[in-house]
mmCIF file of the C-alpha atoms, coordinates in Angstrom:
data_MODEL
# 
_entry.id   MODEL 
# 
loop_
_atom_site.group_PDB 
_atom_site.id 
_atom_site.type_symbol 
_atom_site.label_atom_id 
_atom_site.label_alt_id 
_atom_site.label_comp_id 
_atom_site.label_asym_id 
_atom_site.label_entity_id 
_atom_site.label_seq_id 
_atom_site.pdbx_PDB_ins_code 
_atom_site.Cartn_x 
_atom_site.Cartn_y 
_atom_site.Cartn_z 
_atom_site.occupancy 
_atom_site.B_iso_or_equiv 
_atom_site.pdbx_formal_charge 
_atom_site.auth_seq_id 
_atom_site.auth_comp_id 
_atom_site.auth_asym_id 
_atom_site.auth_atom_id 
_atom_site.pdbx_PDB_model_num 
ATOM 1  C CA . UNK A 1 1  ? -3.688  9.899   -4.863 1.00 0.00 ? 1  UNK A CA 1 
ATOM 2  C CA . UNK A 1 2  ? -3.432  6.642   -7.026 1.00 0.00 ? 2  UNK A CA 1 
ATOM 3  C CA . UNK A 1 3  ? -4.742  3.230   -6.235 1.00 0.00 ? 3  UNK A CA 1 
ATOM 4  C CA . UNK A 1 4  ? -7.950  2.195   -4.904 1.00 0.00 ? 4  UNK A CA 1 
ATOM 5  C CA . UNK A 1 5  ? -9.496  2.249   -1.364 1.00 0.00 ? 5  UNK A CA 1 
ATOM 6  C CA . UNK A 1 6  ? -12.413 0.328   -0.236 1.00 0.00 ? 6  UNK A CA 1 
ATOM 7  C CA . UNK A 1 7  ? -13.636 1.052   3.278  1.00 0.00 ? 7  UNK A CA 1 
ATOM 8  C CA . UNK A 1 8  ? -15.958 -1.407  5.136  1.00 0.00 ? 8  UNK A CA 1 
ATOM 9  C CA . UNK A 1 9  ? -18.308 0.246   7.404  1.00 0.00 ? 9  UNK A CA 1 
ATOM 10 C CA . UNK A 1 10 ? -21.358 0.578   9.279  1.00 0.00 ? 10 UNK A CA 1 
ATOM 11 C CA . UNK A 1 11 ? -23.628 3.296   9.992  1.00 0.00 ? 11 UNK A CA 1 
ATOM 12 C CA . UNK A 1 12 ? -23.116 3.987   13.299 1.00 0.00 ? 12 UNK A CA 1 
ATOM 13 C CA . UNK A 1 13 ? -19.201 3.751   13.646 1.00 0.00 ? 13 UNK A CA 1 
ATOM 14 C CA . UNK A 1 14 ? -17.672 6.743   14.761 1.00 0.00 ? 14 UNK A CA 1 
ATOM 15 C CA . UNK A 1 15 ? -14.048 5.555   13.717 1.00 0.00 ? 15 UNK A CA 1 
ATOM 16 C CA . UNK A 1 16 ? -15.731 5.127   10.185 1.00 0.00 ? 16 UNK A CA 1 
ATOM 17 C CA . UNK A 1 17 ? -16.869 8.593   10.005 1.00 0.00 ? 17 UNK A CA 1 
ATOM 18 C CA . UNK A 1 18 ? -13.474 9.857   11.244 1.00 0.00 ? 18 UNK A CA 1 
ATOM 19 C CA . UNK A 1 19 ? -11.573 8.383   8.767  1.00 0.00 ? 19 UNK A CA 1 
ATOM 20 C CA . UNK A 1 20 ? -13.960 9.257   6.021  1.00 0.00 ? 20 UNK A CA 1 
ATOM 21 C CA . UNK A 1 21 ? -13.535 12.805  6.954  1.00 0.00 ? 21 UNK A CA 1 
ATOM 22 C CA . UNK A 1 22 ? -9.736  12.576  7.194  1.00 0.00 ? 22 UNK A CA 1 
ATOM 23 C CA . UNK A 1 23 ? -10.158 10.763  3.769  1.00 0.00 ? 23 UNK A CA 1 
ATOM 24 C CA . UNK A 1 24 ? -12.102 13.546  2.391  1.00 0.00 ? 24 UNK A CA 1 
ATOM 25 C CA . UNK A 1 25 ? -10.012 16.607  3.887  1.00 0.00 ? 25 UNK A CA 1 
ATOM 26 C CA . UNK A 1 26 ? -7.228  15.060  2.009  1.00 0.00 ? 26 UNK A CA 1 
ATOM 27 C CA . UNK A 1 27 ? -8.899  14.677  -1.072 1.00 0.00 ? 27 UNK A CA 1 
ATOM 28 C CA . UNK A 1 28 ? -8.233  10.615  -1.442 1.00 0.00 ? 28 UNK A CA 1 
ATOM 29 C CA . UNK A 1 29 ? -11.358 8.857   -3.040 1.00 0.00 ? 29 UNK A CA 1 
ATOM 30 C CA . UNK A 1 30 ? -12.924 5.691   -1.669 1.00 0.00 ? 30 UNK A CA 1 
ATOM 31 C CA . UNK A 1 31 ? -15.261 3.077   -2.287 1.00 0.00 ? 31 UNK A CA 1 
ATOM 32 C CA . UNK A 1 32 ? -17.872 2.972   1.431  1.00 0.00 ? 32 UNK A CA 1 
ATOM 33 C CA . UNK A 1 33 ? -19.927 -0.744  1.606  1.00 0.00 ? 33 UNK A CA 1 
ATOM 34 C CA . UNK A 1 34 ? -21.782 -1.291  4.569  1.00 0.00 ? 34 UNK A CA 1 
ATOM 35 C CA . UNK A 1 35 ? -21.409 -4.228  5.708  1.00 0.00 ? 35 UNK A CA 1 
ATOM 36 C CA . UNK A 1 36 ? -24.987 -4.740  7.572  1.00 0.00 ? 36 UNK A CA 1 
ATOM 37 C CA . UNK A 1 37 ? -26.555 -4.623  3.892  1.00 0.00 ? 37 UNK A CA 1 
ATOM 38 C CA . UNK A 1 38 ? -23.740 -6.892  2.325  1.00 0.00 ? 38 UNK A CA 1 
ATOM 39 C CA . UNK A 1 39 ? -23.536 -10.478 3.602  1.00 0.00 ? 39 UNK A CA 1 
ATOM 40 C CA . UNK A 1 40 ? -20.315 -10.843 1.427  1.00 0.00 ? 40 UNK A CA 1 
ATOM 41 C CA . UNK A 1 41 ? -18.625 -7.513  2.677  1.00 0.00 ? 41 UNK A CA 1 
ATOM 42 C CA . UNK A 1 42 ? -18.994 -8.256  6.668  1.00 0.00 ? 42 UNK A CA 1 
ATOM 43 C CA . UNK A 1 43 ? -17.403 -12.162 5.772  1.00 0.00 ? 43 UNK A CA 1 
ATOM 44 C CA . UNK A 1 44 ? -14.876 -10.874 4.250  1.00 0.00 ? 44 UNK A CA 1 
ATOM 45 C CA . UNK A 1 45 ? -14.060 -8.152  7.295  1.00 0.00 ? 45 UNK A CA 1 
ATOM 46 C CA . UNK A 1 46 ? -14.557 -11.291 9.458  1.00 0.00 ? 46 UNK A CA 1 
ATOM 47 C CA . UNK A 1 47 ? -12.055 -12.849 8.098  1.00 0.00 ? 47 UNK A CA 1 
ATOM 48 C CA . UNK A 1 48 ? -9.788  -9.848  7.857  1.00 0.00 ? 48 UNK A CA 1 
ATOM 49 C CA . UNK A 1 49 ? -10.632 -9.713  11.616 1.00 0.00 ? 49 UNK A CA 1 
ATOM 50 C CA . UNK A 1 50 ? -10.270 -13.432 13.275 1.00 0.00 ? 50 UNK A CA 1 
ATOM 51 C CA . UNK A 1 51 ? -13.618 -13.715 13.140 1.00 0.00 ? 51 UNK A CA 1 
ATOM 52 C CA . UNK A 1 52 ? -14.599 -10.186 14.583 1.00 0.00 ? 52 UNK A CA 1 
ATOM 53 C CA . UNK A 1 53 ? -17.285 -7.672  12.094 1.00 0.00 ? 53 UNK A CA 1 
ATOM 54 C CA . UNK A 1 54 ? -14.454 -4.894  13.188 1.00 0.00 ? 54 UNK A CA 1 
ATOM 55 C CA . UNK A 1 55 ? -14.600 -1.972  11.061 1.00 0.00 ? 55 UNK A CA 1 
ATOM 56 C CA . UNK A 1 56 ? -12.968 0.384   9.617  1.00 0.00 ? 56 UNK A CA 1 
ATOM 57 C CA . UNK A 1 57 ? -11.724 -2.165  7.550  1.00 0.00 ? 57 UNK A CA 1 
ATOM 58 C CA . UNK A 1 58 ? -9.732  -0.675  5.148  1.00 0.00 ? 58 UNK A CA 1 
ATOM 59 C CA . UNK A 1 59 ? -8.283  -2.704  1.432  1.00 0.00 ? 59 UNK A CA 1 
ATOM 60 C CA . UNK A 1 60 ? -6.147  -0.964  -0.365 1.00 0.00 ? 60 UNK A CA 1 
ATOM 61 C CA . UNK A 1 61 ? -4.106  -1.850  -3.780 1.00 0.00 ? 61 UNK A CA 1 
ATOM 62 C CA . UNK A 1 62 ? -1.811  0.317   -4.681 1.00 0.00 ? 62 UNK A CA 1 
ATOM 63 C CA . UNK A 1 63 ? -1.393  1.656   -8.401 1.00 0.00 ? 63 UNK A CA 1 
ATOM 64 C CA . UNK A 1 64 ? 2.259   0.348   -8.612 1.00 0.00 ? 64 UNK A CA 1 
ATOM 65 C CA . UNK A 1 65 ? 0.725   -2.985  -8.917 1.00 0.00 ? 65 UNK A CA 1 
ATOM 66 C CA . UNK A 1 66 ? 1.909   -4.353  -5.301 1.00 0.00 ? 66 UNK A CA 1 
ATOM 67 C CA . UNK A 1 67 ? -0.146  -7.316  -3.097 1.00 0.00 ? 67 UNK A CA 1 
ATOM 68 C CA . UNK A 1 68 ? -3.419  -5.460  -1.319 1.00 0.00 ? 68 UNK A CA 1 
ATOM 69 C CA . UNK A 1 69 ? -2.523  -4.344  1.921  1.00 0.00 ? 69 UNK A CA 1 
ATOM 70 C CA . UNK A 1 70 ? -5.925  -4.868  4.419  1.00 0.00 ? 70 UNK A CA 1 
ATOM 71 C CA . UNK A 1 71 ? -5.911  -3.166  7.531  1.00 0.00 ? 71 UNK A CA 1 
ATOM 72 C CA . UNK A 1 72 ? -8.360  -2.546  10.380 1.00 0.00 ? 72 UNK A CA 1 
ATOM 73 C CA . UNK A 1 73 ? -9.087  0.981   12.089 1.00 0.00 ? 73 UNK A CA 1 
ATOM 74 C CA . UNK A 1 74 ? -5.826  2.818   9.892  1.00 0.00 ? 74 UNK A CA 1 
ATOM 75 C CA . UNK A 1 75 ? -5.035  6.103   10.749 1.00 0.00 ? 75 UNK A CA 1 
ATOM 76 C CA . UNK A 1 76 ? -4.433  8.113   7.684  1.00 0.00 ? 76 UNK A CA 1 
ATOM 77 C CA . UNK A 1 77 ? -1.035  8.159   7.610  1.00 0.00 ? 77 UNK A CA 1 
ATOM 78 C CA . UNK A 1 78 ? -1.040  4.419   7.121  1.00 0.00 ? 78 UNK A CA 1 
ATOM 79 C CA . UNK A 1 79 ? -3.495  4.790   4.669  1.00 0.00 ? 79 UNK A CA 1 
ATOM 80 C CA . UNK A 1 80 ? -1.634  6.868   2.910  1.00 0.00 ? 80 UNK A CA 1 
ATOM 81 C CA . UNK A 1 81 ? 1.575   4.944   3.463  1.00 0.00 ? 81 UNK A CA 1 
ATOM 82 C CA . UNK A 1 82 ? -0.280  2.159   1.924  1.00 0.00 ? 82 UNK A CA 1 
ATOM 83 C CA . UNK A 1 83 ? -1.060  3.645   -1.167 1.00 0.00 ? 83 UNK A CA 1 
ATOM 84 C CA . UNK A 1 84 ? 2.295   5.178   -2.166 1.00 0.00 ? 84 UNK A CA 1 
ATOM 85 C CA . UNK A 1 85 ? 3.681   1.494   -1.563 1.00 0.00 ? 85 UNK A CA 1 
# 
């Protein structure tokens, strides 16, 4: 699938996992960062997230060249949606 996906996680998030596996079943690749080893990564997902370290957080750009789309807990059809765009 084209574009790019970057998921911020932690370790012990079980929507994480899900969508990893849902992301791997279907073959899409994607870029993990835990955010309790990168300062950077969880301010950014704070900010994504009014101030909340809520994760999945999901940034996607999509190969056509449109705006990143960020989104928090996606299922995979929106991640998928989000790509195509």
């Amino acid at each position: 699938m084209p574009g790019t996906v970057t998921m911020y996680s932690t370790t012990w998030c079980g929507y994480c996992r899900r969508l990893k596996s849902q992301l791997d079943r279907e073959g899409i690749t994607y870029n993990e960062i835990n955010i309790e080893h990168d300062p950077d990564s969880a301010a950014f997902v704070e900010k994504a997230n009014g101030g909340n370290q809520t994760v999945p957080t999901v940034l996607i750009f999509p190969s056509s060249g449109a705006d990143s789309v960020t989104m928090t807990n996606p299922s995979l059809a929106q991640v998928k949606e989000a790509l195509a765009a």
